[in-house]
C-alpha positions in Angstrom: -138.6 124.9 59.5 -136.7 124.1 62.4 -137.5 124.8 66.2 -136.4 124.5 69.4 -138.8 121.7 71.2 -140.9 123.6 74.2 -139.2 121.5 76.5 -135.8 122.6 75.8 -137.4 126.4 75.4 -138.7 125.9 79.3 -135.4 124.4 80.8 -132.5 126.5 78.9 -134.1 130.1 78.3 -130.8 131.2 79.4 -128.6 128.8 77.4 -127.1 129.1 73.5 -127.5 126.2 71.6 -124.1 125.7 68.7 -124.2 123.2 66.1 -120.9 121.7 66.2 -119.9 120.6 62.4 -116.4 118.9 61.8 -114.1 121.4 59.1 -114.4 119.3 56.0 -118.3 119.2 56.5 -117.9 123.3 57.0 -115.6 123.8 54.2 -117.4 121.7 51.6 -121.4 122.3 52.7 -121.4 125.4 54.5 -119.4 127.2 51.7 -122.1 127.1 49.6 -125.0 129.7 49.1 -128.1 127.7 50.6 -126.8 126.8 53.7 -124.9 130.2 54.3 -128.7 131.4 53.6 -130.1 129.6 56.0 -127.6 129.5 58.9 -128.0 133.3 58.1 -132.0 133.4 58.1 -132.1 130.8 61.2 -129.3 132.6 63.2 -127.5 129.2 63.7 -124.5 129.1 65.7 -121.5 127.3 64.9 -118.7 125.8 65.8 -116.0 124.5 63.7 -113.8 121.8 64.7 -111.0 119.7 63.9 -111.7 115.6 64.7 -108.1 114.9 64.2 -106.3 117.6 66.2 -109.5 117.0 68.5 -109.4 121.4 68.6 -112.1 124.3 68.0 -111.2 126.4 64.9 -113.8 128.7 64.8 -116.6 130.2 66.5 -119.7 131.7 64.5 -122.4 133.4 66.4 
């Protein structure tokens, strides 16, 4: 489904890639069943964050 480019593969073997998502976007789309399946399946990383207080609320590795 998704990959990594090669290029980014080659230059940041070493680095951990996060999708930063805002908290309404976490608690309304990742609350449901498909995404939680795929982030699951895909071993995305997240990070949740507040816009407005401009903070991290939670890590998910």
């Amino acid at each position: 489904m998704w990959g990594v480019p090669p290029a980014l593969n080659i230059q940041f073997k070493c680095a951990t890639a996060y999708l930063a998502v805002p908290i309404a976007t976490y608690e309304s789309f990742f609350s449901r069943e498909l995404p939680q399946a795929s982030v699951r399946q895909h071993q995305v990383k997240l990070i949740v964050y507040n816009p407005v207080q401009e903070a991290i609320v939670k890590w998910i590795d």
